[in-house]
C-alpha positions as CSV (number, residue, x, y, z in Angstrom):
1,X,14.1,23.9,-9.7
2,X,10.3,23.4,-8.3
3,X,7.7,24.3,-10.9
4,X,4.9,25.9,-8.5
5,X,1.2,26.6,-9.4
6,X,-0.6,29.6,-7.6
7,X,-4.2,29.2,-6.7
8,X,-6.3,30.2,-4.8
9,X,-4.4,32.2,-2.8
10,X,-2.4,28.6,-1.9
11,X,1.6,28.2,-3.2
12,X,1.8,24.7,-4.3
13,X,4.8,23.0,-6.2
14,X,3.8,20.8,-8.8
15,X,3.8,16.8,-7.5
16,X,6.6,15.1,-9.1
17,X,6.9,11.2,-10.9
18,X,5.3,9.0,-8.2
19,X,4.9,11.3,-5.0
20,X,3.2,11.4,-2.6
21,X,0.2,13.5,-1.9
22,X,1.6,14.5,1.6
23,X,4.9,15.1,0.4
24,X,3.5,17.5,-2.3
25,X,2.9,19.3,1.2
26,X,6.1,18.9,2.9
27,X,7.4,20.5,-0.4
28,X,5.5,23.2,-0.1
29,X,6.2,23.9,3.3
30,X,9.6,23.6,2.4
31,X,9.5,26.4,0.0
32,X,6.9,28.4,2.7
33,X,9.6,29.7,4.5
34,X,8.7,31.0,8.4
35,X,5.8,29.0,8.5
36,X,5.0,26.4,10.6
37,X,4.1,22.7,9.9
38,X,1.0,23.7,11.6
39,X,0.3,26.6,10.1
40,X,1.1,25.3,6.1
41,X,-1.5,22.6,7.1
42,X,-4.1,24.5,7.9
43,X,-3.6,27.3,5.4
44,X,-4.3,23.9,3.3
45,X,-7.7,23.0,4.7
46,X,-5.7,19.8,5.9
47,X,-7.9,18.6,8.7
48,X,-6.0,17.5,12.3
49,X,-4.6,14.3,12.2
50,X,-1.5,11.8,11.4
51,X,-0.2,12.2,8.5
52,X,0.4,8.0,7.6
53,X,1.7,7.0,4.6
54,X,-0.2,3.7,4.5
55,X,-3.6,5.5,5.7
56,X,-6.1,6.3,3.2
57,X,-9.3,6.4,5.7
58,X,-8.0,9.2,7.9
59,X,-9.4,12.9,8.0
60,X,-6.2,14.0,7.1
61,X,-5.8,12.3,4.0
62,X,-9.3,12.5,3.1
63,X,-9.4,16.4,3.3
64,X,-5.8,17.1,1.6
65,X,-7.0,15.3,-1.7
66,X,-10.1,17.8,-2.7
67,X,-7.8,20.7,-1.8
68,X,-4.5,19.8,-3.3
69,X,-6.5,18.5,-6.6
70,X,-8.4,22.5,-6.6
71,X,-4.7,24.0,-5.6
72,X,-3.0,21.7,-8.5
73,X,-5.6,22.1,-10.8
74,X,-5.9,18.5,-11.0
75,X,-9.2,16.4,-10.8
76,X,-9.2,14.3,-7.5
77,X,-9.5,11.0,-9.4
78,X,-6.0,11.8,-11.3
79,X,-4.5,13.5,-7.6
80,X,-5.4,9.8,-5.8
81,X,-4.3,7.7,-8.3
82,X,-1.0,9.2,-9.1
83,X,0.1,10.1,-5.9
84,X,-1.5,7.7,-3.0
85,X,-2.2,4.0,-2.3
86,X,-5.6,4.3,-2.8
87,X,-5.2,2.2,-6.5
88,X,-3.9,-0.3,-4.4
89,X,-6.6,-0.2,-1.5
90,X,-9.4,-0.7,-4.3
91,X,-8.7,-4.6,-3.6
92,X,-10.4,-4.1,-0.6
93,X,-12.5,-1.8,-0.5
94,X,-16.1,-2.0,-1.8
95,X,-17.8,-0.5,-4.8
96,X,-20.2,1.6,-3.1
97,X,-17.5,3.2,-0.5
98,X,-15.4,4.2,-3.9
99,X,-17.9,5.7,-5.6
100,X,-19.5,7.7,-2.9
101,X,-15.4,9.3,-2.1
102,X,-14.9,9.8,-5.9
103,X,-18.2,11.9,-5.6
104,X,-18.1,13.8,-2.6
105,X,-14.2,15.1,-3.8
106,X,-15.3,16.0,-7.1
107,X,-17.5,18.4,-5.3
108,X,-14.8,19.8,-3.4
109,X,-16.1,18.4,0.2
110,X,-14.1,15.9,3.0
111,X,-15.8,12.2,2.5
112,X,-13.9,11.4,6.1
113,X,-17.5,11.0,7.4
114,X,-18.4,8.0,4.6
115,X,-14.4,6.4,5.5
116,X,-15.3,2.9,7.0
117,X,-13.0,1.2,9.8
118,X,-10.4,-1.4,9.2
119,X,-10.6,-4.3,11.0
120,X,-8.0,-5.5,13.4
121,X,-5.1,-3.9,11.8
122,X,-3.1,-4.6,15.2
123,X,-2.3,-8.2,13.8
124,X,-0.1,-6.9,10.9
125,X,3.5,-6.5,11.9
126,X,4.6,-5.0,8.4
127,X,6.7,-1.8,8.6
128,X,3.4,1.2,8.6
129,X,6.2,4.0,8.8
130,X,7.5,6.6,5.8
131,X,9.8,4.7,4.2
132,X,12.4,5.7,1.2
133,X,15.1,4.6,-1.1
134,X,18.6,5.7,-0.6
135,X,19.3,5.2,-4.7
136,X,16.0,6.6,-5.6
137,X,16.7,9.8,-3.3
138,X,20.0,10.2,-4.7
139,X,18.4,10.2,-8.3
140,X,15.4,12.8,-7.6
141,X,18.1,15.0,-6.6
142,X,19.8,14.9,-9.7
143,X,16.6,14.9,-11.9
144,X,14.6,17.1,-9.9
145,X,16.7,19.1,-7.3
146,X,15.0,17.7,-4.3
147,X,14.7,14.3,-2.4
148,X,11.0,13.1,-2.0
149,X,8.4,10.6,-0.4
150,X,7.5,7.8,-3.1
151,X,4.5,6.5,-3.1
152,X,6.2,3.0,-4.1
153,X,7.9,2.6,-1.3
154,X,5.0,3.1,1.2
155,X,3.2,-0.1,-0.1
156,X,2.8,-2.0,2.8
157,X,4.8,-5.4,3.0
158,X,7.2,-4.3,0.6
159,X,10.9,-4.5,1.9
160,X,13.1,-3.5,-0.9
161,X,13.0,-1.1,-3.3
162,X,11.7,-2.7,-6.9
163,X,14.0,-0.9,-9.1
164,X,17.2,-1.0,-6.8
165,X,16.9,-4.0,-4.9
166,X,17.9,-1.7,-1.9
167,X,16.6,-2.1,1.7
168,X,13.8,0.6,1.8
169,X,15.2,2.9,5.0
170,X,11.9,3.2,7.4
171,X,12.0,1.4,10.8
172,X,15.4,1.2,11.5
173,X,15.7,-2.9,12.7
174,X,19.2,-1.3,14.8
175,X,17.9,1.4,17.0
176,X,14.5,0.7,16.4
177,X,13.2,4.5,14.8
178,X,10.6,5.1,13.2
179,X,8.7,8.3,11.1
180,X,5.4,6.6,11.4
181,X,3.6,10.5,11.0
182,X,4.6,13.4,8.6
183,X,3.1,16.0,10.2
184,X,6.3,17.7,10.7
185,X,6.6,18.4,7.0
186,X,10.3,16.5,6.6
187,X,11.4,15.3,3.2
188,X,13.8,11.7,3.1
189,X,16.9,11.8,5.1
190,X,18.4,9.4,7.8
191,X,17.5,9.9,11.0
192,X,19.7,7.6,13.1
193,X,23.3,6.8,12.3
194,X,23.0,2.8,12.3
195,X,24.9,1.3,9.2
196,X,22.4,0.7,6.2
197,X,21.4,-3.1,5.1
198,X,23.4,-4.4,2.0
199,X,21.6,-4.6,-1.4
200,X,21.1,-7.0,-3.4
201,X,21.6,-7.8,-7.7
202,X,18.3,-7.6,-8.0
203,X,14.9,-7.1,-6.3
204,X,12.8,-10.0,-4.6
205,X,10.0,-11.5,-6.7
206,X,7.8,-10.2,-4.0
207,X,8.7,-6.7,-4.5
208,X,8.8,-6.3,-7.7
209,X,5.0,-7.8,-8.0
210,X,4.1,-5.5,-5.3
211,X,5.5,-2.3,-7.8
212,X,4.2,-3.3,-10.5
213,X,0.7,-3.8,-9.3
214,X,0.5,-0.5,-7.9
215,X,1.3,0.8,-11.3
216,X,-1.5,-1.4,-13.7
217,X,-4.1,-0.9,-11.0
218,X,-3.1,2.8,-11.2
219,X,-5.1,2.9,-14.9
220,X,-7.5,0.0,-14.0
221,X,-11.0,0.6,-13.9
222,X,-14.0,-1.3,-11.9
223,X,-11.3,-2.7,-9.2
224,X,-13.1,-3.5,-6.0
225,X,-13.4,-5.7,-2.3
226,X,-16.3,-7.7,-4.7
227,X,-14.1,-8.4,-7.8
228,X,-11.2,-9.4,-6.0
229,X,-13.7,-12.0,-3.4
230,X,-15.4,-13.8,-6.6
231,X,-11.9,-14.1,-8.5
232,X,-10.2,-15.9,-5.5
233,X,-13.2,-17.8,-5.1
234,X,-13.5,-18.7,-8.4
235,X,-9.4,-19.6,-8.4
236,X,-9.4,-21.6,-4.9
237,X,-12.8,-23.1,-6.3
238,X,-15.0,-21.8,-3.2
239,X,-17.9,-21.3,-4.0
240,X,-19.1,-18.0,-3.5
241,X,-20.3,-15.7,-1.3
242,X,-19.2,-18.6,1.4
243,X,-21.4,-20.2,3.7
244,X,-20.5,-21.6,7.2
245,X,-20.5,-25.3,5.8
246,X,-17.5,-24.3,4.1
247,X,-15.2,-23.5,6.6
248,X,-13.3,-26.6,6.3
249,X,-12.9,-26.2,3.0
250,X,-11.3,-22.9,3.4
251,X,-8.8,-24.4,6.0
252,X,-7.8,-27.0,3.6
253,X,-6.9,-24.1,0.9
254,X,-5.4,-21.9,4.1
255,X,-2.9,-25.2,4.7
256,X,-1.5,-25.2,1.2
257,X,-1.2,-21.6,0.9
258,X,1.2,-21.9,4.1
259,X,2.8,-24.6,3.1
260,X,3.5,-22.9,0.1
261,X,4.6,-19.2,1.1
262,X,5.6,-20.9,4.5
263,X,5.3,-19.4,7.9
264,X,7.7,-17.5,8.4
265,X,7.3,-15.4,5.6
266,X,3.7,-15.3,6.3
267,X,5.1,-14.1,10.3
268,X,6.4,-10.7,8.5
269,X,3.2,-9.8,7.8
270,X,0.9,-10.9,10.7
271,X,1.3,-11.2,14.5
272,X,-0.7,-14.2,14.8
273,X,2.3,-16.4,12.7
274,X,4.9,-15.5,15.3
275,X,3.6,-18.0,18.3
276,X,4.1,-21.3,18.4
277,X,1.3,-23.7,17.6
278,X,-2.0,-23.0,15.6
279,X,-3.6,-20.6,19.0
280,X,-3.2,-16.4,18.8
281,X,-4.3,-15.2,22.1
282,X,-5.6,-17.7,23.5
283,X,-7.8,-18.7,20.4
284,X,-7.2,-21.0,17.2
285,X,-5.1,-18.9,14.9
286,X,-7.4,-16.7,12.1
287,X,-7.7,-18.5,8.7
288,X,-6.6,-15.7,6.4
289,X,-8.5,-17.6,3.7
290,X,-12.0,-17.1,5.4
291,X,-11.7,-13.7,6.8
292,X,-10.5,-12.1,3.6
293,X,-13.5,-13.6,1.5
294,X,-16.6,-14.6,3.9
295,X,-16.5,-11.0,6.1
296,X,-19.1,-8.6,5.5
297,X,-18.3,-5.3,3.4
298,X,-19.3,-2.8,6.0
299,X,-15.5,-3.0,7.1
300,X,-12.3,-3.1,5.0
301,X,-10.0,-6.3,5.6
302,X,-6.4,-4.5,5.5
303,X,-4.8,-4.7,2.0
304,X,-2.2,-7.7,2.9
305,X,-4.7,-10.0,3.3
306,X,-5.7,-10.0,-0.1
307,X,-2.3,-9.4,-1.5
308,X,-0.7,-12.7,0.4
309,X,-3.6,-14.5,-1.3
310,X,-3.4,-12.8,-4.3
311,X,0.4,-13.5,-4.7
312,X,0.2,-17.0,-3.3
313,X,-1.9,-18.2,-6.2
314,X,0.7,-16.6,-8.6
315,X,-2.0,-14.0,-10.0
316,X,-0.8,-11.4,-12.4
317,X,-1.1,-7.8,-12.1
318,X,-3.1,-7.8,-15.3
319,X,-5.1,-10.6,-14.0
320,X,-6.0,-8.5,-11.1
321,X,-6.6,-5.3,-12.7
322,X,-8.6,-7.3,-14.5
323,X,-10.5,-8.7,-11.9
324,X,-10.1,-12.4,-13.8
325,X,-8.1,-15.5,-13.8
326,X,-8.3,-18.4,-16.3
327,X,-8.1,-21.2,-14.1
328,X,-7.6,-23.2,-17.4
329,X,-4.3,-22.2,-17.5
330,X,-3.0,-22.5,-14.2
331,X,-4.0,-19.9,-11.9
332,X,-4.4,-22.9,-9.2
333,X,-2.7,-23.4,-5.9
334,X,0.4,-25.3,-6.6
335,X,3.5,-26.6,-3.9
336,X,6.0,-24.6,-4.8
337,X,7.4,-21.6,-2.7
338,X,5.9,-18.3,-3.6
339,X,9.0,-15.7,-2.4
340,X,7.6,-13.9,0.1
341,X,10.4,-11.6,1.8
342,X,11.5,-14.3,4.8
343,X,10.9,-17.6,2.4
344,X,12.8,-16.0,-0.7
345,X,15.7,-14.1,-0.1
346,X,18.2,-15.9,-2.1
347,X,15.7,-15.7,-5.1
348,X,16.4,-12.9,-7.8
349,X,14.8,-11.6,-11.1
350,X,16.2,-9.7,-13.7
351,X,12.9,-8.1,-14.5
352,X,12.1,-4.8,-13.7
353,X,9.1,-2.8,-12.4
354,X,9.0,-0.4,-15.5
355,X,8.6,3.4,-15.2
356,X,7.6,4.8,-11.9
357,X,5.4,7.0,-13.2
């Protein structure tokens, strides 16, 4: 049965191991009965707009988390980093942006008005809608009564459940659906009747770094766009911050990184790898190497960027809570394939992500 908190005049069930903010309100509405999605949205203060599972820069998002954490009687900090992506986002975003957030929900108000754009985010081809685990659904039921939205599987670029190996179910690649908005309040359940992919023994390397960086950077402290730049300069020896002179030296580190994750792993992730030749658009293909570390931080670079590089180079999720590498023992750019989703299927580990909470 659903533990619920009332406060302030709000009924809110309590969120559960690893859920998602906005499905804390589809729970709630579930339990609301004869009202409206609408209607339980804005008896929550949740401004208009899509509810993405991916999105942290939304007003949507950023006016749920000061009024779930006063409904939950939890502190904003502890709401976002249990029960969003925003640990994860910290890689790209910068300091400043962070802090002023953290402040302005610890005062109860909407920071929507400090968010800052993305840029391009039309040249990612990962899978943005909600997306869930058949085994892990099957499991909440029995544990907790009720199927969910985890916030592991809305991680962007991740394919397969860490701790099942199963396909995660989100845009079907049959029929082509897609939940890419929650705003109707729905918990996990199929949607079309196409036959599930098979699973595998064992989750992808790929995956199962994705999980468990979510979960260190969940306690990490001091994680930022900045500490993330200066460690993958320091690793792909760049010197840093990057000038124009050293373009070429970027596209020298961008050739082995591709000949290492190869491209069509890397054409999962980003439009641009999907045409033939080096041109996108009718211009010379970005080099993921200098956008992600010579752009300005008065924009964020989407997430992926910084995770192909980070993964590529074989980084730990210590060393990037961390915000360090010793490049004395390794942490250099080396031939071998790195197991992204397309390069790496038939690779396995027995190693799991660890507790999902």
């Amino acid at each position: 049965m659903a533990v619920m908190r009332r406060t302030g005049g709000h009924l809110l069930v309590q969120p559960l191991p690893d859920e998602h903010l906005f499905s804390v309100i589809a729970r709630h509405h579930l339990v609301s009965a004869g009202r409206t999605a609408v209607d339980t949205l804005n008896r929550l203060d949740i401004e208009p707009g899509p509810l993405r599972s991916q999105n942290v820069f939304n007003a949507a998002f950023h006016s749920a988390v000061p009024s779930l954490a006063a409904g939950l009687g939890m502190s904003p900090g502890e709401l976002v980093r249990r029960h969003s992506l925003l640990p994860l986002y910290r890689i790209a975003l910068p300091a400043n942006v962070l802090s002023t957030w953290e402040k302005r929900w610890e005062i109860g108000d909407d920071a929507s008005d400090d968010a800052i754009a993305t840029l391009n985010p039309n040249v990612l081809c990962h899978d943005a809608s909600w997306r869930y685990c058949p085994r892990c659904a099957e499991e909440d039921v029995l544990r907790h009564g009720v199927e969910y939205w985890h916030v592991l599987h809305q991680i962007p670029g991740l394919e397969r459940c860490p701790l099942h190996a199963v396909p995660l179910r989100g845009r079907c690649p049959s029929c082509g659906f897609s939940q890419l908005k929650l705003n109707d309040l729905t918990l996990p359940r199929p949607r079309c009747g196409c036959e599930p992919e098979r699973s595998l023994s064992s989750a992808l390397p790929w995956d199962e770094w994705l999980g468990a960086l979510l979960f260190r950077l969940r306690d990490a402290e001091g994680v930022s766009v900045e500490a993330i730049v200066k460690m993958l300069s320091e690793v792909l020896d760049l010197p840093h911050p990057l000038k124009v002179r050293d373009r070429p030296a970027t596209a020298e580190r961008l050739k082995r990184i591709e000949a290492r994750t190869g491209e069509a792993s890397l054409a999962r992730i980003f439009h641009f790898y999907r045409t033939e030749g080096a041109t996108f658009r009718g211009r010379a293909r970005p080099n993921i190497v200098w956008t992600s570390l010579a752009e300005s931080f008065g924009a964020a670079r989407h997430p992926l960027y910084f995770l192909v590089l980070l993964w590529s180079l074989r980084l730990t999720p210590d060393q990037v809570a961390a915000g360090s590498a010793d490049v004395s023992e390794g942490a250099t750019l080396p031939a071998a394939s790195a197991g992204l989703p397309a390069a790496a299927a038939s690779e396995t580990s027995s190693r799991r992500s660890g507790d999902r909470q």
